[in-house]
C-alpha positions in Angstrom: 90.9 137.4 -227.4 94.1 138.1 -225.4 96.9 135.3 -226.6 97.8 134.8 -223.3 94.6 133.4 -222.3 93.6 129.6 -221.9 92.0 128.6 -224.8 89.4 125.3 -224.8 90.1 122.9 -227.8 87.7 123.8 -231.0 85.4 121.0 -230.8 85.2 118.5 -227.6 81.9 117.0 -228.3 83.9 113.2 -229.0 85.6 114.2 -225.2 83.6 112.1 -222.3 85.4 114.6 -220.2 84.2 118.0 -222.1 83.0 118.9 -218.5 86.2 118.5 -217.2 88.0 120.2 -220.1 85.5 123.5 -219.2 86.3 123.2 -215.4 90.1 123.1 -216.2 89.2 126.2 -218.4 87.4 128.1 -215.9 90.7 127.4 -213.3 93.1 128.4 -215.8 90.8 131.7 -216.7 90.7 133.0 -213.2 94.2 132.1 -213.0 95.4 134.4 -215.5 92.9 137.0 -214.8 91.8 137.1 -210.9 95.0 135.9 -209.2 95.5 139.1 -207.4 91.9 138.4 -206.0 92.0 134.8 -205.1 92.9 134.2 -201.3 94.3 130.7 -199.5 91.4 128.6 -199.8 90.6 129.1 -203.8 94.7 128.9 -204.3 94.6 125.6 -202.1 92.0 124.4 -203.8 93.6 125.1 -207.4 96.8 123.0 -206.4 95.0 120.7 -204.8 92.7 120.1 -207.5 95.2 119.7 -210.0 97.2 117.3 -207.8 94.1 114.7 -208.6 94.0 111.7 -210.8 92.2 112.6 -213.9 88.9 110.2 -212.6 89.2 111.7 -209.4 88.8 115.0 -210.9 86.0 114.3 -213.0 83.9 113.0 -210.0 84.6 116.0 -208.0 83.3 118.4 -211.1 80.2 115.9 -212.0 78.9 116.8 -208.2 80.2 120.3 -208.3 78.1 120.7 -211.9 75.3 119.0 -209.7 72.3 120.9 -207.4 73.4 120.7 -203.4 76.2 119.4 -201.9 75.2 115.8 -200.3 75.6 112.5 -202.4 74.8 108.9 -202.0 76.9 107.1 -203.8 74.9 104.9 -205.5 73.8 108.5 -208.1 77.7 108.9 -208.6 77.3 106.1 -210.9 79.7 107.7 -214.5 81.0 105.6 -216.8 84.6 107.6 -217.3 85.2 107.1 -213.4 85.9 103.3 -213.0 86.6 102.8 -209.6 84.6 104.8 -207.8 85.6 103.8 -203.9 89.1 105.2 -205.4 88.1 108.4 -206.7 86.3 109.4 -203.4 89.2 108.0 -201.6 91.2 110.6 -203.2 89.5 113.3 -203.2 88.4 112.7 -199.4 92.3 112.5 -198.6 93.1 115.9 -200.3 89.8 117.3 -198.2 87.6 118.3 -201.2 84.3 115.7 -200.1 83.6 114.5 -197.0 82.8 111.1 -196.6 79.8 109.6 -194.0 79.2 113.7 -192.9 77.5 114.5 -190.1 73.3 115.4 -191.0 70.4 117.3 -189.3 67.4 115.2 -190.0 65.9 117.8 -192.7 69.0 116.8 -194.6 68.9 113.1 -194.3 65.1 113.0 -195.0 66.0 114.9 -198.1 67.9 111.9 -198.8 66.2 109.3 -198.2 62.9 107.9 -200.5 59.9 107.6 -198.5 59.9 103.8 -198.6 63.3 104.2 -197.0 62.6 106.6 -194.1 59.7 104.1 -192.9 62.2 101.6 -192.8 64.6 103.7 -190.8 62.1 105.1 -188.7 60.2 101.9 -188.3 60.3 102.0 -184.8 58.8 106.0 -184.4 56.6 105.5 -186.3 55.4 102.5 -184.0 55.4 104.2 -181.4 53.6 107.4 -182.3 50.8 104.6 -183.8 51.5 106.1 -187.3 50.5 103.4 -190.2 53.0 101.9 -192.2 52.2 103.6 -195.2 52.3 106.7 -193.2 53.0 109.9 -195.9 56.5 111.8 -195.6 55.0 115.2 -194.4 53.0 113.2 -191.9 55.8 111.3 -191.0 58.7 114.7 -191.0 56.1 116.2 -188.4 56.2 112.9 -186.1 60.1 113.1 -185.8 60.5 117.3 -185.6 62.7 117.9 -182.4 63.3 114.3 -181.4 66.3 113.5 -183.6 70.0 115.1 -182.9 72.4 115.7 -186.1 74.5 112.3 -186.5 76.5 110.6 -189.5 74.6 109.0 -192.1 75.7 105.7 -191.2 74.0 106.1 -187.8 71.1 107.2 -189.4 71.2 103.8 -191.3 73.5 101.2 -190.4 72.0 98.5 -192.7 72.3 100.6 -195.7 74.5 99.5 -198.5 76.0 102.7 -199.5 77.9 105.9 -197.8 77.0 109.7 -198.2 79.4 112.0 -199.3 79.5 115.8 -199.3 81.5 118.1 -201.0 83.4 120.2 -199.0 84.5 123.0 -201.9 80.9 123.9 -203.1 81.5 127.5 -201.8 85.1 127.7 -203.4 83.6 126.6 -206.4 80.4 128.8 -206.6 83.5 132.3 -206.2 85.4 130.7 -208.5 82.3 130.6 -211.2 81.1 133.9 -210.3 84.7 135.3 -210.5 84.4 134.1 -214.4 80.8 134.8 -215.3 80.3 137.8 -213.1 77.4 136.7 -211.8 75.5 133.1 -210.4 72.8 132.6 -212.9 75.5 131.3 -215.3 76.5 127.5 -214.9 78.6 125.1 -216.1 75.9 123.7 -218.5 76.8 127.1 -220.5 79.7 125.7 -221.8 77.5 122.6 -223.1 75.0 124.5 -224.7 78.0 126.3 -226.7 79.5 123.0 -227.4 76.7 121.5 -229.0 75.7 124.8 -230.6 72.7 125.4 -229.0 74.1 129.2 -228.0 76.3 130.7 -230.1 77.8 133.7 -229.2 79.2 137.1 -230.4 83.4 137.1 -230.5 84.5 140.4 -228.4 88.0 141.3 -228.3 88.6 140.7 -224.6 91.2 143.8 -222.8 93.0 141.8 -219.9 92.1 144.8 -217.6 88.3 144.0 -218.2 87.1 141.6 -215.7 83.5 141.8 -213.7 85.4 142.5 -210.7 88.3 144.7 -209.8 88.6 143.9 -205.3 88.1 140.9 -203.7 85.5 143.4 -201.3 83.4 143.2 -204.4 83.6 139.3 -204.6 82.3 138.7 -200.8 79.6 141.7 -201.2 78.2 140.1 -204.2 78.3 136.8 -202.4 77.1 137.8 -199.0 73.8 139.7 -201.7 73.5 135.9 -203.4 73.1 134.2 -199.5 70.9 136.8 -198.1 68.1 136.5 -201.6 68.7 132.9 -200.7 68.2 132.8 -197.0 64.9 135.3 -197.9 63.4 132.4 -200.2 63.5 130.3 -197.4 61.6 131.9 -195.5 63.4 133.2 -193.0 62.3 136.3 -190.7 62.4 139.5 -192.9 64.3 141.2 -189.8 67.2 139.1 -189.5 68.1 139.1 -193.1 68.2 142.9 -193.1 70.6 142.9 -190.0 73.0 141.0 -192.1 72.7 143.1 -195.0 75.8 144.6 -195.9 76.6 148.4 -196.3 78.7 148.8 -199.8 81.1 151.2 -201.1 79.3 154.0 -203.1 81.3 153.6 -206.4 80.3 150.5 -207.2 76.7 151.2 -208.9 76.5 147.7 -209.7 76.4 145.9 -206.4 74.5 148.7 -205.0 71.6 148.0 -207.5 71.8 144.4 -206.4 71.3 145.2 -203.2 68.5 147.8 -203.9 66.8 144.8 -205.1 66.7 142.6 -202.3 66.3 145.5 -200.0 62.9 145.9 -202.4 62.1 142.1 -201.6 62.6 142.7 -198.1 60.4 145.8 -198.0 57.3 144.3 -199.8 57.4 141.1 -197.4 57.4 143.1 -194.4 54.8 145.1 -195.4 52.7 142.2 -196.6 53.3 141.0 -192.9 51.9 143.6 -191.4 55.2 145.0 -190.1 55.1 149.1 -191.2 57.7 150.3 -189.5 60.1 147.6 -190.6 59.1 148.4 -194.3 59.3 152.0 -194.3 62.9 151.3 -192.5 64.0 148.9 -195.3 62.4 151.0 -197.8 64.5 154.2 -197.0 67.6 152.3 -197.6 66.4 151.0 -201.0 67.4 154.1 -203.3 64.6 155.9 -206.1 62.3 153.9 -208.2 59.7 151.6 -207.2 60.6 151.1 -203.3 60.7 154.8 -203.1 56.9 154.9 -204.3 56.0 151.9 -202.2 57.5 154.0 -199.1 55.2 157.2 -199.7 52.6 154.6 -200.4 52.9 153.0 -197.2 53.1 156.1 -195.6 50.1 157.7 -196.9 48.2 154.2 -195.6 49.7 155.3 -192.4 48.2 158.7 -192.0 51.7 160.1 -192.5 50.1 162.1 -195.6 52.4 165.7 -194.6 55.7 163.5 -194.8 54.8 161.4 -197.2 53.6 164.4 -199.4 57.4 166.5 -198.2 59.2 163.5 -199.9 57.1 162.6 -203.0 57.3 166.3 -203.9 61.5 166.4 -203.7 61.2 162.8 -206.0 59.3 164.9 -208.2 62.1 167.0 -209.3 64.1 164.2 -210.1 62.7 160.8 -210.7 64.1 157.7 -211.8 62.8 156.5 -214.4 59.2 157.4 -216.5 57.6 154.7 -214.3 58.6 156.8 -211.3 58.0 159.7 -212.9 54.2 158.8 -213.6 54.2 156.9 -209.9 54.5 160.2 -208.1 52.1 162.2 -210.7 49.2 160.5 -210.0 50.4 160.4 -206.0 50.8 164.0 -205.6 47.3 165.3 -206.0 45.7 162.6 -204.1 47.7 163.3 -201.3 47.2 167.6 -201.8 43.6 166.3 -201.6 43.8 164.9 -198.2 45.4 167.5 -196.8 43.2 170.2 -198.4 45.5 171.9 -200.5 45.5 173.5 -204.0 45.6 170.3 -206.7 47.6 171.3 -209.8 45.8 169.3 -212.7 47.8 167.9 -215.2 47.2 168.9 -218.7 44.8 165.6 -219.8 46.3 163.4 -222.2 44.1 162.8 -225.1 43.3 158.8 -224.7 44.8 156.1 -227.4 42.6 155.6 -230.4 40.4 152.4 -229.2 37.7 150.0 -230.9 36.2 147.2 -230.4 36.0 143.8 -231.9 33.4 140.7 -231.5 35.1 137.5 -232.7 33.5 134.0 -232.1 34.5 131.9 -229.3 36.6 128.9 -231.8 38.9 131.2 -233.0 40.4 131.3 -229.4 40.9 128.1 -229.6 42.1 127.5 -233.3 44.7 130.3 -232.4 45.6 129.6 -229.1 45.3 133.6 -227.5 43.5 136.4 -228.4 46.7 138.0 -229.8 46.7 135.4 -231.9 43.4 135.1 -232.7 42.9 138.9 -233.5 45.9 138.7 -235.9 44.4 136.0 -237.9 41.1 138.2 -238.2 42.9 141.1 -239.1 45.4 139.2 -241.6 45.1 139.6 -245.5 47.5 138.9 -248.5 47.5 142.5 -248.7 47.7 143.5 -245.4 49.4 140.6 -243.2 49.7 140.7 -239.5 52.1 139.6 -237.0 52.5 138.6 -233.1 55.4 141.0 -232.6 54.5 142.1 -229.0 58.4 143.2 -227.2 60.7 142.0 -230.3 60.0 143.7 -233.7 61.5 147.3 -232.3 64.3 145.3 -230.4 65.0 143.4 -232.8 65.6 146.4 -235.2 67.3 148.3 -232.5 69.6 145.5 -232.0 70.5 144.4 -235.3 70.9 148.2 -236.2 73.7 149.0 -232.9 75.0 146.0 -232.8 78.5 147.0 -233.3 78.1 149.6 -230.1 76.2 146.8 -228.0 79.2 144.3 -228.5 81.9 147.9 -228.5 85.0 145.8 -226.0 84.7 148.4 -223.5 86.1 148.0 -220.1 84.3 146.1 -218.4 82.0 145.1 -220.5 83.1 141.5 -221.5 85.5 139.8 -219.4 84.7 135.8 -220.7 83.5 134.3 -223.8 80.1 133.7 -223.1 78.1 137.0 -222.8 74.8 137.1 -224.7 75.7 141.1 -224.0 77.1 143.4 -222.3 77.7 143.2 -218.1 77.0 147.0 -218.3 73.7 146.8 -220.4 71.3 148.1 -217.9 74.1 150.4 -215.8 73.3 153.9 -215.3 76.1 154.6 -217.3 75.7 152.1 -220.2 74.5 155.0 -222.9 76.8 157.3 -221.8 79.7 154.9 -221.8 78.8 154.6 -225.7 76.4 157.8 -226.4 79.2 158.7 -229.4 78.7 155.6 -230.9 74.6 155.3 -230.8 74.6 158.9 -232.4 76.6 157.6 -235.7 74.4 154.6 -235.2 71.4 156.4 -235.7 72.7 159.1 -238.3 72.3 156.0 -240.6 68.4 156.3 -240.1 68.9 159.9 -241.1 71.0 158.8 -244.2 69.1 156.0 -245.5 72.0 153.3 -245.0 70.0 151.8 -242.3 68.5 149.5 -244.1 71.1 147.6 -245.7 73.1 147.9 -242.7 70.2 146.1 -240.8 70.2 143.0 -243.5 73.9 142.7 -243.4 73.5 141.9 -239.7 70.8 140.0 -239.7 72.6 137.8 -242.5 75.8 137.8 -240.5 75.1 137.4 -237.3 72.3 135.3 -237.9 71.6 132.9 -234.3 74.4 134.9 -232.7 73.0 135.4 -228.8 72.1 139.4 -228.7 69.9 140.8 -225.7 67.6 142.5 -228.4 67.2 140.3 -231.1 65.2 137.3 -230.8 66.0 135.3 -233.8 62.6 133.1 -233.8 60.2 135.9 -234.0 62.4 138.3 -236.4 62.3 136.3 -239.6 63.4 137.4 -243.3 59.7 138.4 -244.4 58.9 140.2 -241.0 62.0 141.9 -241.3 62.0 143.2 -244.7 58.1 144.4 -244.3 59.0 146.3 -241.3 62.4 148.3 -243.2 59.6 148.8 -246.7 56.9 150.1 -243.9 57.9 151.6 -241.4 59.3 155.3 -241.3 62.6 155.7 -240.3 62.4 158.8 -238.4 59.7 156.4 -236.5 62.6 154.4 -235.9 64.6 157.1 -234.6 62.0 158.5 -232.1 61.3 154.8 -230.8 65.1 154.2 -230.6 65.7 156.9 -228.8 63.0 156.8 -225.7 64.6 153.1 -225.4 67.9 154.6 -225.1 66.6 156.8 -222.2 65.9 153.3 -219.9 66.8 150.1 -221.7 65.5 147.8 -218.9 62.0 149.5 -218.4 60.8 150.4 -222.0 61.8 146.9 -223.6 58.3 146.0 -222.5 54.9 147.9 -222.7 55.1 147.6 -226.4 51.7 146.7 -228.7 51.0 143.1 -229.4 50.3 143.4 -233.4 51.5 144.9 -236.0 49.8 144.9 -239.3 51.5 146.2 -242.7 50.0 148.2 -245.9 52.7 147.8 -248.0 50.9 149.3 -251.5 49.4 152.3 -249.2 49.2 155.6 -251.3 50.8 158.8 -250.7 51.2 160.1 -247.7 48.8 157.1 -246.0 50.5 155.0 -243.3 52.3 151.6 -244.1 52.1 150.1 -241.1 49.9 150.2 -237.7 50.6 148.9 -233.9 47.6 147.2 -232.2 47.2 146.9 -228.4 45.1 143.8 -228.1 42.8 143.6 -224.9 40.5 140.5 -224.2 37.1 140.7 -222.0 38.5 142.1 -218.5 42.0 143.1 -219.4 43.4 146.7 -219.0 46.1 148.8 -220.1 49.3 148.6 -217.7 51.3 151.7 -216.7 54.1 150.8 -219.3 51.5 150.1 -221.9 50.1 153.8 -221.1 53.7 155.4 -221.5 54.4 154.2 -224.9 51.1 155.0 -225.9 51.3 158.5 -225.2 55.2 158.7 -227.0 53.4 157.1 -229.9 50.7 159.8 -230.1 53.1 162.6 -229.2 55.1 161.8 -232.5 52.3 160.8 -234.7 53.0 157.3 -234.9 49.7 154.8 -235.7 48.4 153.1 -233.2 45.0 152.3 -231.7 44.2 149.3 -228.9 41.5 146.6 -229.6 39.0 145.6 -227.4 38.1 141.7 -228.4 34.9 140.4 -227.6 33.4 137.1 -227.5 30.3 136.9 -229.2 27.9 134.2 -229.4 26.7 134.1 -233.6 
């Protein structure tokens, strides 16, 4: 790390104000990184902030740390803050909480305990002839529309206690995002470092490397965060898309975001019944799977001579394999309904399959059918293992780990990333594709393997978007570097390389080792497990055919119940 940036003391566990400490440390961060992007109302807030008594600031960041921005007082109930009528006095003079704020009804009834709104609304519900032990919905449906916003001590006169809300929650939320990079971070991530519950990896951290470089970028992600928000609320699909934004076209990032919610909006507007809104949205949405669900929606629209215009041009140049094999199966259907020639494509052979009859209890001794299946198959000779997503990963990510943690612009800009901010970019491979290649020459050389155990004894609990510590034990791990072939390793390494996001999944549930096998037999084997009903998925399918193009063993099991 930079010296010149704010350090947090090694251990604060004995602190009763560690959450202050990491708020103080967030400030200073953003201070020393973001200053050029922080306008008047984060800078007053900084000053003002630090203006406070030490209690008042830790009652501010105990709400801040808290869901929502309304409080009654009688929850701000902490120990470290003494006088508590003091500490809001404070912070309502230097106009960081609001004290007695004005609230719709929604927001007070949110407030209030159901015993309590009878008692304020004794008298409606008297009048309407509701019971006394009337139920809240039953009771929120009785006052709808008769009720004008009003302070929560007109709400309530006889209670005992005062609202306050805090007036910097928006401030706040920038401020985090400006350190993080992004909202799904909290404040609790400091905790769960403190207390060692996530450890993460060191990175050398460039003081150029930040998640954002304009204040633009700051407000677009924003504006994205409010609009997914407002969409989960239900409101109307059409007035969230007026309000989305148009974005810069250099900033792949924030336009994926947006892509995303843009692919949210489309699917509820078409599950609405409103076609032309969805086709609209869709357009806008970029390649990939809102650019299938577009010639999809026009082909259930008769359009089938457009619909077929654009899926053809895709064709040329899909996203992603999951496009790719989207459009292939769309194509000819659509040639057929317009009578045209249909190209066949050369038939992939199908996966090796069998079939399996187990008896109903070992479901329930094991807990799955995964489970269950892997217990049949298991020996001393031969064991098994649940491995599903994480084996491959795991090895993948124990393997590059140096190039997945490489302090690359951009890349890390605070001191909790569990990896990269770039990992599923366009450009993340390509950023790094030097540094995979030497990576993978070690398959090639036979250093692999011991470069694999050092990491796995070094890094050991270290947070790493490919290894899952749990599942990847010592005797899993050391089975899969005696079975497995390396330039199997390579081949699988490589089509995850090609699209990181999509092809960390679709992988086989089992796999099952043969240690002692002779010559030239295979060492390991992957098993797709399928109970009663179940059926392959279209990443499933993809990895299945790359296993069979390069020879690696695999095969999918078909469980039964049976009955003896």
């Amino acid at each position: 790390m930079n010296p010149k940036s704010p350090t947090l003391p090694a251990d604060l566990r004995d602190d009763p104000l560690y959450y202050l400490r990491h708020f103080q440390f967030v400030l200073d961060w953003v201070m020393a990184r973001h200053a050029d992007l922080l306008a008047e109302p984060e800078q007053r807030f900084i000053m003002a902030f630090g203006e406070l008594p030490e209690a008042a600031q830790a009652l501010l960041v105990r709400m801040v740390s808290r869901k929502g921005e309304l409080f009654r007082t009688s929850r701000l109930v902490y120990t470290e803050v003494d006088d508590l009528e003091q500490a809001l006095s404070r912070l309502a003079a230097a106009q960081l909480v609001e004290l007695d704020p004005v609230l719709s009804l929604d927001d007070l009834l949110a407030q209030l305990r159901l015993p309590e709104a009878r008692r304020v609304f004794a008298e409606t519900v008297s009048a309407c002839g509701l019971p006394t032990s009337v139920s809240k919905s039953r009771l929120c449906e009785a006052l709808d529309g008769q009720f004008t916003p009003r302070r929560w001590s007109v709400w309530w006169p006889e209670s005992d206690e005062t609202l306050v809300r805090v007036s910097v929650m928006s401030v706040c939320d920038r401020l985090r995002l400006m350190f993080f990079g992004n909202l799904r971070q909290s404040w609790s991530d400091f905790v769960m470092a403190e207390l060692g519950h996530m450890r993460y990896e060191r990175v050398s951290l460039d003081p150029a490397s930040r998640g954002f470089q304009q204040r633009q970028e700051v407000d677009a992600y924003l504006c994205l965060h409010r609009l997914r928000e407002r969409f989960d609320d239900g409101e109307a699909v059409a007035d969230i898309w007026s309000a989305v934004p148009r974005l810069p076209d250099d900033n792949p990032w924030l336009a994926a975001r947006r892509s995303r919610l843009l692919l949210r909006l489309g699917q509820q507007a078409q599950r609405e019944g409103q076609a032309a809104l969805a086709l609209e949205i869709f357009s806008f949405a970029g390649p990939g799977e809102a650019r299938v669900r577009r010639l999809r929606l026009l082909e259930r629209e008769g359009e089938h001579h457009q619909a077929l215009t654009l899926a053809t041009q895709a064709l040329e140049a899909p996203l992603d394999d999951a496009e790719r094999q989207a459009l292939a199966r769309l194509v000819p259907r659509l040639q057929r309904r317009l009578g045209l020639p249909v190209l066949k494509p050369a038939a992939q052979a199908p996966p090796k399959s069998w079939s399996l009859s187990l008896p109903p209890q070992s479901l329930a001794a094991s807990g799955s059918v995964e489970l269950a299946l892997r217990d049949h198959l298991a020996r001393d000779e031969a064991p098994a293992f649940y491995v599903e997503n994480h084996l491959f990963a795991g090895l993948f990510g124990l393997l590059c780990w140096d190039v997945i943690f490489a302090p690359l612009p951009g890349a890390f800009f605070h001191p909790f990333h569990r990896g990269p901010a770039d990992l599923y970019r366009p450009d993340f491979v390509s950023r790094r594709r030097d540094r995979f290649d030497a990576c993978l020459e070690a398959l090639a050389s036979g250093d692999y393997r011991e470069r694999i155990r050092a990491r796995w004894r070094d890094k050991q609990g270290l947070a790493n978007p490919f290894v899952y510590w749990e599942v990847l034990d010592e005797a899993l791990l050391e089975l899969a570097l005696h079975c497995i072939a390396p330039e199997h390793l390579a081949v699988l390494f490589e089509r995850l390389l090609e699209d990181l996001k999509a092809n960390r999944s679709g992988w086989p549930d089992l796999i099952q080792f043969f240690p002692d096998a002779g010559q030239g037999q295979p060492r390991y084997r992957l098993i797709e497990v399928k109970a009663p009903g179940d059926r392959l998925q279209d990443n499933q399918r993809r990895w299945l055919e790359h296993f069979q193009c390069h020879g690696i063993p695999v095969s999918v099991c078909h469980v039964r119940w049976s009955d003896g």
